[in-house]
C-alpha positions in Angstrom: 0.0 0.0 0.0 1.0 4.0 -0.1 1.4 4.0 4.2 3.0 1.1 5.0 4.0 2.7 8.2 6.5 0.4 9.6 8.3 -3.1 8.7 5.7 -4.6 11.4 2.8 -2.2 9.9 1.1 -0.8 13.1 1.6 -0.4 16.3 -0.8 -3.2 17.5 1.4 -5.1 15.1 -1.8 -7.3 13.4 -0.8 -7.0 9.8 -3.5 -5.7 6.9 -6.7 -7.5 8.6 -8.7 -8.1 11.3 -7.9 -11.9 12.3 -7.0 -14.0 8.6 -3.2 -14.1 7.7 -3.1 -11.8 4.5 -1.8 -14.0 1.5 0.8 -12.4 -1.1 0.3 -12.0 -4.0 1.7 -14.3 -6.9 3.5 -14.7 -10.2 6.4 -11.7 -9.5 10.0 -12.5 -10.2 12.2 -11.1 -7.6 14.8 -8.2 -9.2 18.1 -6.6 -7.9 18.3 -2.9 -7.7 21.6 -1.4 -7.7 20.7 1.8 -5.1 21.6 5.3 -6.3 25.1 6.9 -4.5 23.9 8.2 -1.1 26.6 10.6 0.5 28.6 10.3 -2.3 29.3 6.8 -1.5 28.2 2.8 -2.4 25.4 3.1 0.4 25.3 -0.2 3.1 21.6 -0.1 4.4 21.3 -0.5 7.6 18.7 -2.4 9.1 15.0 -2.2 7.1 13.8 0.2 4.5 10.3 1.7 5.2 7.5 2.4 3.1 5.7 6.1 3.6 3.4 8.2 1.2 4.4 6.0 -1.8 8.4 6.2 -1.4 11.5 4.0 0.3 12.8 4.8 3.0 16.4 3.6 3.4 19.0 4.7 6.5 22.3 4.3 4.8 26.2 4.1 6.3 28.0 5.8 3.7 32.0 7.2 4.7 31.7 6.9 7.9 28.6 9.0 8.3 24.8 7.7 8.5 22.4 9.3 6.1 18.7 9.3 5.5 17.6 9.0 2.3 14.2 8.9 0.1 13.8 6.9 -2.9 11.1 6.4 -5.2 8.7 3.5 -5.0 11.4 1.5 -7.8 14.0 2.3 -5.4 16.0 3.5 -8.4 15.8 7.3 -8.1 16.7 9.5 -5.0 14.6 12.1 -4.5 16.4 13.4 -1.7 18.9 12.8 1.3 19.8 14.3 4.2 22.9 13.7 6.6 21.8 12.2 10.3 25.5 12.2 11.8 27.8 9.5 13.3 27.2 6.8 15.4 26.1 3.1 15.5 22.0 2.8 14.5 20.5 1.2 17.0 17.8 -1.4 16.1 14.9 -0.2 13.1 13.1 3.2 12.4 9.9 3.4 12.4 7.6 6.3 10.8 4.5 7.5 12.0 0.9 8.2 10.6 1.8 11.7 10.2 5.3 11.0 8.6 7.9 11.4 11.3 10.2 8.8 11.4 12.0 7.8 14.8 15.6 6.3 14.9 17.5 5.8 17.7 21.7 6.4 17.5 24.0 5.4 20.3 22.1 6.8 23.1 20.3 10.0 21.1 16.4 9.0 19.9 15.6 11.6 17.1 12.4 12.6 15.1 12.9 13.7 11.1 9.7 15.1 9.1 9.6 12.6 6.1 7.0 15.0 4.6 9.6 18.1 4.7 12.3 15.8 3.3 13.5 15.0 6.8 13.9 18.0 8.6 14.7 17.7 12.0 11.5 17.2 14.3 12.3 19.0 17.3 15.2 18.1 19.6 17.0 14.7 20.0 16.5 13.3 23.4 19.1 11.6 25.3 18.3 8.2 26.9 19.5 7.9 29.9 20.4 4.2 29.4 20.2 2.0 26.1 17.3 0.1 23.8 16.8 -3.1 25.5 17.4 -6.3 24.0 15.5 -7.8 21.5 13.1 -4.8 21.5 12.2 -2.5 18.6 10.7 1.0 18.4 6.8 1.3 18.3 4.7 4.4 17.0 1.4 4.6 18.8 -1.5 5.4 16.0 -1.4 8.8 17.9 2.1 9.2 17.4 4.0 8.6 20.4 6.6 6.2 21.0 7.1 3.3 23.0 10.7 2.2 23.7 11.6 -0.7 26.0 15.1 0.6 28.0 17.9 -1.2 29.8 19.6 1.1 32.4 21.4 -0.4 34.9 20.8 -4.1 34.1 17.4 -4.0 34.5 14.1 -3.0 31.8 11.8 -0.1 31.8 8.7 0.6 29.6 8.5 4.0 28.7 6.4 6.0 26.4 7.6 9.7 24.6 5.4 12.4 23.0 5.7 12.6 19.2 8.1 15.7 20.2 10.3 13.2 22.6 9.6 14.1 25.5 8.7 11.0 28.1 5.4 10.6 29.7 5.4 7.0 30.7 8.0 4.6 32.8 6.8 1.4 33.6 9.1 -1.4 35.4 11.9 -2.3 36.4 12.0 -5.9 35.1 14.7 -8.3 34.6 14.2 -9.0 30.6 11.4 -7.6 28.3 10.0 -7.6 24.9 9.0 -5.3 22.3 6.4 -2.7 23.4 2.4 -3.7 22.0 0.0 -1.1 21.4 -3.8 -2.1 22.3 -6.1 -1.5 19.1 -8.2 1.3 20.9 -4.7 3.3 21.9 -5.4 3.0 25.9 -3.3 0.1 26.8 0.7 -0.5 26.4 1.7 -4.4 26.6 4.9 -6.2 27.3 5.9 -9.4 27.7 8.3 -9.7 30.4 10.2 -12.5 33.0 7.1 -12.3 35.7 4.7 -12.3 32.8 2.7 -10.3 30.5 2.6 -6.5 31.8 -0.4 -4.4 31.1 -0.5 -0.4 31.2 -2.9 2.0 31.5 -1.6 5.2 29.1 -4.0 7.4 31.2 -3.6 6.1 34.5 -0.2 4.1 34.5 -0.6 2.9 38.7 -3.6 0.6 37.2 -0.5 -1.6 35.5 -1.8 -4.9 35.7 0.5 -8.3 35.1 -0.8 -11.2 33.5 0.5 -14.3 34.8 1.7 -17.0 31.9 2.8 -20.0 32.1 6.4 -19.9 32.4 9.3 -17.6 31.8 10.9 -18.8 29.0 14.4 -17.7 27.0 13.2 -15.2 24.6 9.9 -13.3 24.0 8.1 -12.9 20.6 6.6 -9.2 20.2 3.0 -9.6 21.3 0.2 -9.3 19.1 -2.9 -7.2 19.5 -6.3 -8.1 18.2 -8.4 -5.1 16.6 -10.9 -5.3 19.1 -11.6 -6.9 23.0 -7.7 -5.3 24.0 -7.1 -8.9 22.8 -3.8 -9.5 23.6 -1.6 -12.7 22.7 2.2 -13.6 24.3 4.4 -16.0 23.1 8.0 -17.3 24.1 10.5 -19.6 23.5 13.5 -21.3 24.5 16.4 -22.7 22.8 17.1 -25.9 25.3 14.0 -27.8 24.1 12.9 -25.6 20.7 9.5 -25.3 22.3 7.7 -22.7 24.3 3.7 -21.1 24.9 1.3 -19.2 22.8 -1.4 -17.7 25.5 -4.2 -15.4 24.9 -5.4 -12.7 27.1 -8.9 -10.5 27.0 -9.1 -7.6 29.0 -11.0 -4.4 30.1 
């Protein structure tokens, strides 16, 4: 589509329907592009290239230097690029609804306007630790940001303002997942080592943790349903190749 907002497409993280996996289409025969110079330079692309308002997306490492560039939809033509600095790109960007795409460098989380060919959008913000593990950004439909952190050995949940500015901080806990976004926008999930962790956006002291049926090795992201705040966990570990699927329905 033209607003494929993210490489796992919304915050609630459900894919193009309701409940029925969304089959592919057929009969394509895959190509290799040879990407336009970016900085002057044979790009490497770091991590995924997003989709927004019909064009690619690519963040690019380019003489020692990390750039952001727009492509057309062939990925042929740049349209424009713009250079985001040094440092080591931590984990995907991801782009909101109203075309702001997050990334997060070393320890600075910035905001570029996509739809004023990436203009900064407003002031980086500092974390006062690091991403967690395993963990990705997530854009809230309203465009705020949910970031799982790791500062001093142990995990917070914590939610910014579409400007950066945090709101939300939810933990400790000793491992986490990839923050969840209910359909409705009220509710933040998590699936962590005492279980799966439940937040209130408006009244964060209502957190509620959802007891599963075992803390496991690693922890899928969680996947909201588009109605109910239908929420399901899963995990798995490496000693056995097995782990749990569970289902939650809530308030």
């Amino acid at each position: 589509t033209l607003s494929w907002p993210q490489h796992q497409h919304d915050p609630e993280h459900t894919g193009r329907s309701s409940w029925p996996l969304y089959k592919p289409p057929a009969g394509y025969v895959v190509e290799k592009i040879n990407l336009p110079l970016i900085g002057g330079n044979t790009a490497s692309i770091v991590d995924y290239p997003l989709i927004y308002g019909g064009n690619l997306y690519v963040i690019s490492a380019a003489g020692g230097r990390n750039y952001l560039a727009c492509l057309n939809f062939t990925g042929r033509k740049k349209l424009w690029e713009r250079d985001i600095g040094t440092g080591t790109v931590q984990r995907s960007p991801a782009i909101s609804r109203e075309g702001v795409l997050y990334i997060v460098i070393d320890s600075a989380m910035s905001a570029f306007d996509l739809e004023r060919d990436g203009e900064p959008a407003g002031q980086p913000y500092t974390l006062a630790g690091k991403l967690s593990n395993f963990t990705d950004l997530t854009v809230g439909n309203d465009g705020s940001l949910y970031v799982a952190l790791q500062e001093d050995n142990v995990n917070y949940l914590c939610g910014f303002t579409p400007k950066l500015r945090p709101f939300l901080k939810s933990g400790p806990f000793r491992s986490i997942s990839t923050v969840t976004v209910s359909a409705d926008g009220s509710t933040v999930f998590a699936q962590t080592d005492v279980g799966g962790v439940a937040v209130d956006i408006a009244n964060p002291s209502k957190q509620l943790t959802i007891p599963l049926a075992k803390a496991w090795d690693y922890f899928h992201v969680p996947l909201a349903g588009p109605e109910g705040n239908v929420m399901v966990f899963s995990d798995f570990t490496d000693a056995s190749n097995q782990g749990n699927v569970a289902g939650y329905g809530g308030p």
